[in-house]
C-alpha positions in Angstrom: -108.7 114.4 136.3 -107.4 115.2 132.8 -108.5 112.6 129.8 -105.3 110.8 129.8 -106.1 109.6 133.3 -109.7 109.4 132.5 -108.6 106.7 129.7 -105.8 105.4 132.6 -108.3 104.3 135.0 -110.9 102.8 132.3 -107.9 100.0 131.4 -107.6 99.6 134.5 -111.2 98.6 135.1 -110.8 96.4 132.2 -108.0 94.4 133.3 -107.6 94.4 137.1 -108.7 92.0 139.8 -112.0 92.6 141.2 -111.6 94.7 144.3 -108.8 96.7 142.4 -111.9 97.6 140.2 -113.9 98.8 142.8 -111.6 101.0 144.2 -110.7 102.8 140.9 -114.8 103.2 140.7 -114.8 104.7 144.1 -112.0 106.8 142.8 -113.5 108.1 139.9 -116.7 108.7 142.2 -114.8 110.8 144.6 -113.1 112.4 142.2 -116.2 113.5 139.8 -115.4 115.5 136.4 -117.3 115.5 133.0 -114.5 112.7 132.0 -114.8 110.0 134.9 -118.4 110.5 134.9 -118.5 109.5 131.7 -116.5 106.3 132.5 -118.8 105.7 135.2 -121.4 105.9 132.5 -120.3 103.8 130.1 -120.1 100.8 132.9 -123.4 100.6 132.5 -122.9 99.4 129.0 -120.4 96.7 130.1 -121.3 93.0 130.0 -119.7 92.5 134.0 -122.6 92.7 136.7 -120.2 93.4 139.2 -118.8 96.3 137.5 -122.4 97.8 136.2 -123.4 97.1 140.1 -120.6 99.0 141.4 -120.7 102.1 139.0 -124.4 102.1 139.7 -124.0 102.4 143.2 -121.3 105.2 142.2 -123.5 107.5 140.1 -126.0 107.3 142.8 -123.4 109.4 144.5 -123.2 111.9 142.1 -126.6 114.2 142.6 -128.3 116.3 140.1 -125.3 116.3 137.8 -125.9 112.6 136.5 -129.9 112.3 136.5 -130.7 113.0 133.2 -128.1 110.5 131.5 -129.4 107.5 134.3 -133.2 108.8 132.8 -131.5 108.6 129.3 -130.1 105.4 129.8 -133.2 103.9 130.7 -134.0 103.7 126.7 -130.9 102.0 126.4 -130.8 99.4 124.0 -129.2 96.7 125.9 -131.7 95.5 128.9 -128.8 95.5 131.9 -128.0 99.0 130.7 -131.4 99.9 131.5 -131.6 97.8 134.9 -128.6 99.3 135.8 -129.8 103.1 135.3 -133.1 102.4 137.3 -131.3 100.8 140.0 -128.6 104.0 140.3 -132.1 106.1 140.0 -133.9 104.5 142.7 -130.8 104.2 145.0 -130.5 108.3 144.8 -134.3 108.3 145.4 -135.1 111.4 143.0 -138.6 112.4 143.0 -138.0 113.8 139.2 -137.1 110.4 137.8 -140.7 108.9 139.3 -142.6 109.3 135.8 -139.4 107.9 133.8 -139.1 105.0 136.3 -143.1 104.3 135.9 -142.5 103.7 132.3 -139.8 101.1 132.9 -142.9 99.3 134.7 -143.8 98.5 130.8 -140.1 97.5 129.7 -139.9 94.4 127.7 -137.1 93.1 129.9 -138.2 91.4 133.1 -135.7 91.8 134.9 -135.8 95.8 133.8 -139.1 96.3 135.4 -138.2 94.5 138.4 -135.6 97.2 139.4 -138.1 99.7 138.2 -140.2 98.5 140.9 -137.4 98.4 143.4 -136.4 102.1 142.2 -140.5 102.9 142.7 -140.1 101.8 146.4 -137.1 103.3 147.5 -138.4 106.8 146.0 -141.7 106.0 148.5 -139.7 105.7 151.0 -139.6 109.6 151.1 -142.7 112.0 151.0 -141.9 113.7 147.8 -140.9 110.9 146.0 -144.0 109.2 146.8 -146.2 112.3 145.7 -144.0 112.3 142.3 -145.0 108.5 142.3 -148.3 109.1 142.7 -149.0 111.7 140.6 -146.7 109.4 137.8 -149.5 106.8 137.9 -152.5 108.9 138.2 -151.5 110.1 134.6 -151.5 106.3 133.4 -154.7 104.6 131.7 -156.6 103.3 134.6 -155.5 99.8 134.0 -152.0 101.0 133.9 -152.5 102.4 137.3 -153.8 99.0 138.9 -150.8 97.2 136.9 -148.3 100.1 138.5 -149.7 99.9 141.9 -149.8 95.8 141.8 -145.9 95.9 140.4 -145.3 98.4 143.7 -147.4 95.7 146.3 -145.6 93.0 145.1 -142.0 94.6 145.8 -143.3 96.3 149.0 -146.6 96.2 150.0 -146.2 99.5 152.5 -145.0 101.5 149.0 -147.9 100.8 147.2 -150.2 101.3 150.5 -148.6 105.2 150.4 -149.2 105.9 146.7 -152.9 104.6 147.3 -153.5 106.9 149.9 -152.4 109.9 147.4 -154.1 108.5 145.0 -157.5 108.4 146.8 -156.6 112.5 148.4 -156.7 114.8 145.5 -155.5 117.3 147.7 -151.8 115.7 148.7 -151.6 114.5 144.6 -152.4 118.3 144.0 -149.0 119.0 146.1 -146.6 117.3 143.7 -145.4 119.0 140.4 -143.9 116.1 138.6 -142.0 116.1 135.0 -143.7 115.8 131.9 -144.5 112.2 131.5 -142.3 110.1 129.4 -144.5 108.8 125.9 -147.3 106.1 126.8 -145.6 104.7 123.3 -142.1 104.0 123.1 -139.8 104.1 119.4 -140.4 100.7 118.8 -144.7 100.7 119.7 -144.2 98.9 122.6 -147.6 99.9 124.8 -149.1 100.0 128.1 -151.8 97.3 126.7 -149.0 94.9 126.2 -148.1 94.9 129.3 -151.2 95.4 131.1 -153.3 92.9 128.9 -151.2 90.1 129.8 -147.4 89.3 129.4 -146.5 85.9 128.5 -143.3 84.7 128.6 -140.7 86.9 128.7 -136.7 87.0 127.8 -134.1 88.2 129.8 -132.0 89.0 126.6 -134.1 92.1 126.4 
């Protein structure tokens, strides 16, 4: 795909009916270059849930290729950006994006850490991903861990039953190699404590 249609098919995404939009996502999916997955990308940042939903789903697709924008999108100023990224991260279940994914666990945003949490699960649903999860928390503060593992049981309770179990054998932790962690501080100070020392209201304009 050359720019010129790169640039085609995002006007069309603008201004087309609804399913017409989702199948110019599922082209640009099928169809990946640098160009389209940038368009797919830059969904994210749109205001439509629909169309964030479906270009979510569409990254997912993508493999390696599109894992480190989704984990760069996740300190995204606008909080459906970020959900959006977390959700395309857990749906391709990557064990490498368990540490960035445990920081969303102490995103301002509600709504931002439930997907976390949903992202969390899905990666648990697979061995590796669940060592990457566990060895994510075990680098936390130890309240941070309880908070992590009480976000996971309250999503799925089996999830957070499987991280335990790592948790409490040194010796299947030992077997993960996860990514550097992500800073326990974030640009704008936001901490674990504020999370984990108790939340208070909290506003989905993020």
């Amino acid at each position: 795909m050359i720019p010129k249609d790169a640039a085609r098919l995002w006007e069309e995404l603008r201004h087309r009916e609804p399913e017409e939009k989702l199948e110019w996502i599922r082209e640009l999916a099928r169809n990946p270059t640098p160009d389209s997955i940038d368009i797919l990308l830059d969904v994210l940042k749109q205001e439509s849930w629909f169309l964030r939903d479906q270009a979510a789903r569409a990254l997912a697709t993508l493999g390696d290729v599109v894992v480190d924008p989704l984990i760069e999108y996740l300190g995204s100023g606008l909080w459906y950006t970020r959900s959006a990224a977390a959700s395309a991260l857990g749906w391709m279940a990557t064990p490498a994006a368990a540490g960035p994914l445990i920081q969303v666990l102490r995103d301002p945003n509600r709504t931002v850490r439930d997907a976390g949490r949903d992202a969390l699960v899905l990666l648990c649903a697979h061995e590796e991903g669940a060592q990457e999860v566990a060895a994510a928390i075990h680098a936390l503060p130890e309240r941070a861990q309880r908070f992590a593992l009480d976000g996971l049981a309250s999503r799925d309770a089996s999830a957070a039953d499987r991280v335990a179990r790592i948790l409490r054998e040194p010796r299947l932790l030992d077997a993960s190699d996860p990514r550097p962690m992500a800073r326990a501080v974030n640009e704008d100070g936001f901490l674990w404590e504020d999370v984990v020392g108790g939340e208070g209201p909290v506003s989905q304009s993020g």
